[in-house]
KOLTI-106684 format. One record per residue (C-alpha): residue in three letters; x, y, z. Coordinates in steps of 0.001 Angstrom, whole numbers, plus 500000, padded with zeros to 6 digits. Layout:
// residues N
ALAXYZ
...
END
This chain:
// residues 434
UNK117415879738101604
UNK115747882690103280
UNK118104882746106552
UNK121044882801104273
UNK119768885453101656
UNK118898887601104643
UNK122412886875106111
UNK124154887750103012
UNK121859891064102707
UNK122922891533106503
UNK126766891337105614
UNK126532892806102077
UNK125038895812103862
UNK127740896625106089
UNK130460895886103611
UNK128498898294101418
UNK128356901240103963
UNK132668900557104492
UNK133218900888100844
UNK130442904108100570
UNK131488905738104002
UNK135429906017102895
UNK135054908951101051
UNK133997910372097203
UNK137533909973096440
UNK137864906538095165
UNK134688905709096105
UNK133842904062092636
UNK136870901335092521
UNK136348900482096256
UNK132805899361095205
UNK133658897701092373
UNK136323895884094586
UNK133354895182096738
UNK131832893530093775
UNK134771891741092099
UNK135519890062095352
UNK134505886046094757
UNK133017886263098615
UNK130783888826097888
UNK129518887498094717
UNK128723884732096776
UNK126553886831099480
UNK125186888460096165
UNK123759885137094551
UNK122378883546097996
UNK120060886942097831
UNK119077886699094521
UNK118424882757094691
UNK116002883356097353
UNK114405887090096224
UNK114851887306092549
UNK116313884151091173
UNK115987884531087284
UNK116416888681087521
UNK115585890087084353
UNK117116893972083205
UNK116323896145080490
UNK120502896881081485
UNK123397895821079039
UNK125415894718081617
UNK127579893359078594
UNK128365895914075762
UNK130989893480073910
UNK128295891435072394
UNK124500892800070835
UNK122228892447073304
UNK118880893417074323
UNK119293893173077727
UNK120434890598080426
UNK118682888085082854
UNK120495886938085535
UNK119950882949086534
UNK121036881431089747
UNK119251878405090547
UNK121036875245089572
UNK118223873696087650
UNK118431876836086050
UNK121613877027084941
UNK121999873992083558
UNK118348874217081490
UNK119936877248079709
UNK123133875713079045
UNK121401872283077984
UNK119336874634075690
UNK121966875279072997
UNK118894876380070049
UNK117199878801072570
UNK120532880469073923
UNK123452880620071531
UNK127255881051072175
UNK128126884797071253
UNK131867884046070524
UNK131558883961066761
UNK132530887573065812
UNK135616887679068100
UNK136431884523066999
UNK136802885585063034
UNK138468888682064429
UNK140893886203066316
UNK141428883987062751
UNK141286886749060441
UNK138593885055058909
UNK137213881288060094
UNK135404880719063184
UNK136336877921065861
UNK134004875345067123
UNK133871877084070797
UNK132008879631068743
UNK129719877859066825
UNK126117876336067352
UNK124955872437066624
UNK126230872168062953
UNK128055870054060629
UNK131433872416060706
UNK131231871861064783
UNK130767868639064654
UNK133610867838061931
UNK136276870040063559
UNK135063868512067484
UNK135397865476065845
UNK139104865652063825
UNK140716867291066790
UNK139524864525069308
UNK141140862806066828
UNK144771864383067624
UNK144286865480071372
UNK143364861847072424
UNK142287860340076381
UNK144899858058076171
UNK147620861275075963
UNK146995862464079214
UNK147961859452081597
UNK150933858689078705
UNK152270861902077833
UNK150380865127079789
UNK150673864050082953
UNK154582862577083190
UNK155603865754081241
UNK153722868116083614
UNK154807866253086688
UNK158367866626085834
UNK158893869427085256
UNK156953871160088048
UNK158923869370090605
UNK162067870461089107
UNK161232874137088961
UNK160008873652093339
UNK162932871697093696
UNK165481874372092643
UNK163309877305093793
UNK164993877176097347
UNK161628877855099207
UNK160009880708097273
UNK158460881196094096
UNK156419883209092436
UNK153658880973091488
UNK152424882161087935
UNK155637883563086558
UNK157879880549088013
UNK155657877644088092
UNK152196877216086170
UNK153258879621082964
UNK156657877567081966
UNK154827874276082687
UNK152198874925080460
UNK153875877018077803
UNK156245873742077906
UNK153378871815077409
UNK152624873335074130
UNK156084872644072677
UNK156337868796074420
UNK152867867394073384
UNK151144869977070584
UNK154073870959068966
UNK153538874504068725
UNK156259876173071710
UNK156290879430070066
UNK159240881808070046
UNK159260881524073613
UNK157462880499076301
UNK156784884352077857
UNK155537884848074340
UNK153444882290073841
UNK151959882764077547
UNK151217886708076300
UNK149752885859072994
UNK147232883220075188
UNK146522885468077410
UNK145420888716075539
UNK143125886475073066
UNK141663884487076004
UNK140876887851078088
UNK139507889458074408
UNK137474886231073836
UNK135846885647077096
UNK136706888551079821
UNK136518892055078197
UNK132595892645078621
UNK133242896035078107
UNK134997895700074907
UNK137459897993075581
UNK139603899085072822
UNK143207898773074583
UNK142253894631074937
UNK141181894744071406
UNK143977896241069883
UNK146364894025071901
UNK144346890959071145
UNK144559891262067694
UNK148393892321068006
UNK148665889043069341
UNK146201886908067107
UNK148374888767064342
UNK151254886968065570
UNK150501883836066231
UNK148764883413063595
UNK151793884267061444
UNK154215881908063614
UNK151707878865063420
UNK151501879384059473
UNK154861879146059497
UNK155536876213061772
UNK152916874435060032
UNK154752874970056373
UNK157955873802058042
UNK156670870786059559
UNK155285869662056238
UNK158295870414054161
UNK160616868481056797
UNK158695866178058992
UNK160217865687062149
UNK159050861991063412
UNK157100862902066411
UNK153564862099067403
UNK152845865550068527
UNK148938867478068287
UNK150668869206064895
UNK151768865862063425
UNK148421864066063989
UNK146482866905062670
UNK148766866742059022
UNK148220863488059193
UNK144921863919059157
UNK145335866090056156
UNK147555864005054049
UNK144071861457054629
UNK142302863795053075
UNK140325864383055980
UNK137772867445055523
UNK138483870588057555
UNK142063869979057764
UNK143704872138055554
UNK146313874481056473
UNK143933877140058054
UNK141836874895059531
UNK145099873330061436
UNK146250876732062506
UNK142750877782063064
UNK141873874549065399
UNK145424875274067092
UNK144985878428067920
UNK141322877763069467
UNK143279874951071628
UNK146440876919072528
UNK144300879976074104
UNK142112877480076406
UNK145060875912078016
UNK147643878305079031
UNK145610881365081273
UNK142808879278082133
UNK145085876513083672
UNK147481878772085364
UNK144642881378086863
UNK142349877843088343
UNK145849876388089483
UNK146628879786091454
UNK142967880208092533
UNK142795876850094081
UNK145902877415095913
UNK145209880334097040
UNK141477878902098453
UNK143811876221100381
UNK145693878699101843
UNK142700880691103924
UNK141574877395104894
UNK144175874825107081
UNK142121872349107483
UNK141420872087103301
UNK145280873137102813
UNK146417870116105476
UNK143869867670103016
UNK145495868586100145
UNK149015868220101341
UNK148519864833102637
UNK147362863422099494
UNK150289865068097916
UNK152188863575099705
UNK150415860261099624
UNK150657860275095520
UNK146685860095096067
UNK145820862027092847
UNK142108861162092986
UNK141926862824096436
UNK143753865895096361
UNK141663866590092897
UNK138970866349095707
UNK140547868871097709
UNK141072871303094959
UNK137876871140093064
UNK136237872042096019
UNK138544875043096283
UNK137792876158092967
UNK133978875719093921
UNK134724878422096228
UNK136155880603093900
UNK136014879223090237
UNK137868880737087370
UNK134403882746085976
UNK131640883256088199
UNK128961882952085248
UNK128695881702081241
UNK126855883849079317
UNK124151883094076339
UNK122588885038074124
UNK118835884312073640
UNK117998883228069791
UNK114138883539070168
UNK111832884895072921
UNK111733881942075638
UNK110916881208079132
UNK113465879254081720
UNK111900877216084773
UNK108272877025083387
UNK105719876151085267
UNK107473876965088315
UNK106780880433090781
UNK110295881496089105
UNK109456881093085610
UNK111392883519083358
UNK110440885221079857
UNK113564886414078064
UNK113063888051075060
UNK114928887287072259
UNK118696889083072263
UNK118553889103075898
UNK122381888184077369
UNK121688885020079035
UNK124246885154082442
UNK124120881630084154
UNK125950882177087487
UNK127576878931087519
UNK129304880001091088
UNK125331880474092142
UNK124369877483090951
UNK127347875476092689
UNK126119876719096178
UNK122208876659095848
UNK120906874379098839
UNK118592872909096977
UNK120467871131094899
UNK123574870649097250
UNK123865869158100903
UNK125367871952103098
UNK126807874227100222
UNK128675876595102556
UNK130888873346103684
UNK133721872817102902
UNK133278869333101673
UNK135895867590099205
UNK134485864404097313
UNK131061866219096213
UNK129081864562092854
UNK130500865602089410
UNK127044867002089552
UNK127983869574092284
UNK130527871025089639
UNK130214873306087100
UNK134132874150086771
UNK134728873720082931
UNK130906874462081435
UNK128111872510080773
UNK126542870917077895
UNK127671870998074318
UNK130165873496075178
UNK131968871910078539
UNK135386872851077840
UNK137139870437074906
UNK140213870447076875
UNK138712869532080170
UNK139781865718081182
UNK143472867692080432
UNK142686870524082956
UNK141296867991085670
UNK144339865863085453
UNK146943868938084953
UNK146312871453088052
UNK146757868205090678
UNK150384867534089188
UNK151216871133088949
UNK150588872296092328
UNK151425868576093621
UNK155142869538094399
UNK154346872539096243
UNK151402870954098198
UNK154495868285098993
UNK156180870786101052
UNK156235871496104641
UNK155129875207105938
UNK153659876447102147
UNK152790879752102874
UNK151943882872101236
UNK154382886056100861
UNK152342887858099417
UNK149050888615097635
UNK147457887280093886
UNK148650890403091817
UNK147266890626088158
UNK149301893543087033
UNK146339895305085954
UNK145136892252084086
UNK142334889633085025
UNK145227886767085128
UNK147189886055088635
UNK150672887293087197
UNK152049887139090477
UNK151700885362093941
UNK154794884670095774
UNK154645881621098469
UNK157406880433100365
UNK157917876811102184
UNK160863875207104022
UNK163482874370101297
UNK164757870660101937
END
């Protein structure tokens, strides 16, 4: 652990003097380029893991949320204590979430409570297991072989591919498609990067979150009141939930439908198409990996290329940390030489892209290695808060980028471009048409 964190302090170093020695003009974006970079983060955590690994600031790194401070935790034991720890280090979600709602909160939001477990518990009721091998995955598979089929050897990954699919997918299985599917993949995407991106809380993402919460919210109330009046005879997410209403089942009343909906809706659509586009793009630096994942493509091997490309989003995950905001005053890793007070109101950020690469919890991190323990992933959260949706995302990305990965001489033709935003909006690849 000390070779590599002097390695990475090596390399960080001269990557450091590049971005300094290019001149004042500009000086401050190439360094935060420096910083935003996934590979650099890396070289970042292997120093602190080794020098400082629970770093505590009087800084606010994050100025969306009351804080106190932050502390900064990189170990993998450590990670997971404060995520296991949901009554020492809270979710901070709550007041963007009422914001979002105009009024309720959603159970990503909440602490251990009755209201999170009822609404967990009524909406694993309507997004079932049994959905994903019967309805999620056929529906997904389709139609992201048609669109590589008639793309004639290029597309534009985001915008062509993973967006329709999943915007699709809300229509096909929750029953909620939206005016359109551009729409519905904007309205996702400005709540999502409000919710869970904007540390700064900046007042342009605001304002265009709540645009977009605005409208939603009005176009689920509606399809909600027309689905009731005129029932259409599908099983869809929407029909199981009035179901559940008509059963008089608590929290399933009109706004807790729309409000449970809406939760759902922004967890699927950006985070699915930025991991899809991350993975792939992970493949792509690395032939060996990219070769791996095309064979069990082609193979119909689902189990292994899911392999392949959760190891490629180890590499470079969809959000480098989860943060937590400390209830109480507390200490992480006592009894150890790294124990940790954090005083109360201190951000909590558990660098889950640290904690995926610490040797001491992993066999030869740096490798490459598809076929790791569950244990060596923390892709979708941890604890009482791993992602609801997460058995969809694990069996959605493999069938999305299946059809592409089928294809013979998938390269890129271009770079990820977020258009300004923190979502791949475009990355064109190309591959010998049939």
């Amino acid at each position: 652990m000390a070779g590599a964190a002097l390695g990475a302090a090596g390399r960080l170093a001269v990557r450091g003097a590049r971005a300094y020695a290019g001149g004042a003009e500009g000086r401050a974006q190439r360094i935060a380029a420096l910083l935003g970079a996934t590979e650099n983060q890396r070289l970042v955590f292997a120093l602190l893991r080794a020098a400082r690994p629970n770093l505590a600031l009087q800084r606010k790194l994050i100025a969306a949320y009351e804080n106190t401070g932050t502390v900064i935790v990189t170990r993998h034991a450590d990670v997971t204590e404060v995520l296991e720890r949901e009554s020492d280090f809270a979710v901070v979600y709550e007041p963007k979430m009422r914001a979002i709602t105009d009024g309720e909160n959603f159970f990503l939001g909440m602490q251990d409570s009755p209201a999170y477990t009822r609404d967990v518990s009524n909406m694993r009721l309507a997004v079932r297991r049994s959905d994903v091998p019967e309805i999620v995955i056929p529906h997904v598979a389709t139609q992201a072989e048609a669109i590589v089929a008639a793309a004639g050897g290029r597309i534009d990954v985001p915008a062509t591919l993973t967006l329709p699919v999943l915007t699709g997918l809300l229509g096909q299985y929750f029953g909620t498609p939206g005016p359109s599917g551009p729409v519905m993949a904007d309205w996702t995407t400005r709540m999502f990067w409000y919710l869970f991106v904007d540390l700064a809380g900046e007042e342009k993402v605001t304002r265009a979150a709540l645009e977009a919460a605005s409208a939603c919210r009005a176009w689920l109330d509606a399809a909600i009141a027309a689905r009731k009046a005129q029932p259409s005879g599908t099983d869809q997410v929407l029909d199981r939930c009035l179901a559940l209403q008509a059963a008089g089942v608590p929290g399933m009343d009109d706004l807790g439908i729309r409000n449970n909906l809406i939760g759902l809706l922004i967890g699927l659509v950006p985070t699915l198409s930025k991991a899809s586009v991350k993975a792939l793009d992970t493949l792509l630096d690395r032939p060996e990996a990219l070769a791996a994942a095309q064979a069990a493509a082609r193979a119909d091997d689902d189990a292994a290329l899911a392999a392949v490309l959760w190891e490629a989003l180890r590499f470079d995950p969809v959000n480098p940390f989860i943060y937590r905001r400390a209830v109480r005053e507390t200490v992480i890793a006592r009894g150890t030489l790294r124990a940790r007070r954090v005083p109360a109101g201190a951000m909590v950020l558990v660098a889950n892209l640290s904690a995926m690469f610490d040797p001491i919890a992993h066999d030869r991190p740096k490798e490459f290695r598809p076929g790791r323990g569950a244990e060596a992933y923390i892709l979708w959260g941890y604890g009482m808060h791993t992602c609801f949706g997460a058995h969809i995302n694990q069996a959605v990305i493999p069938q999305l980028l299946k059809p592409l990965l089928r294809r013979a001489g998938l390269r890129r033709a271009g770079p990820v471009d977020g258009a300004g935003t923190p979502f791949p909006v475009h990355f064109p690849v190309t591959f010998d048409a049939a």
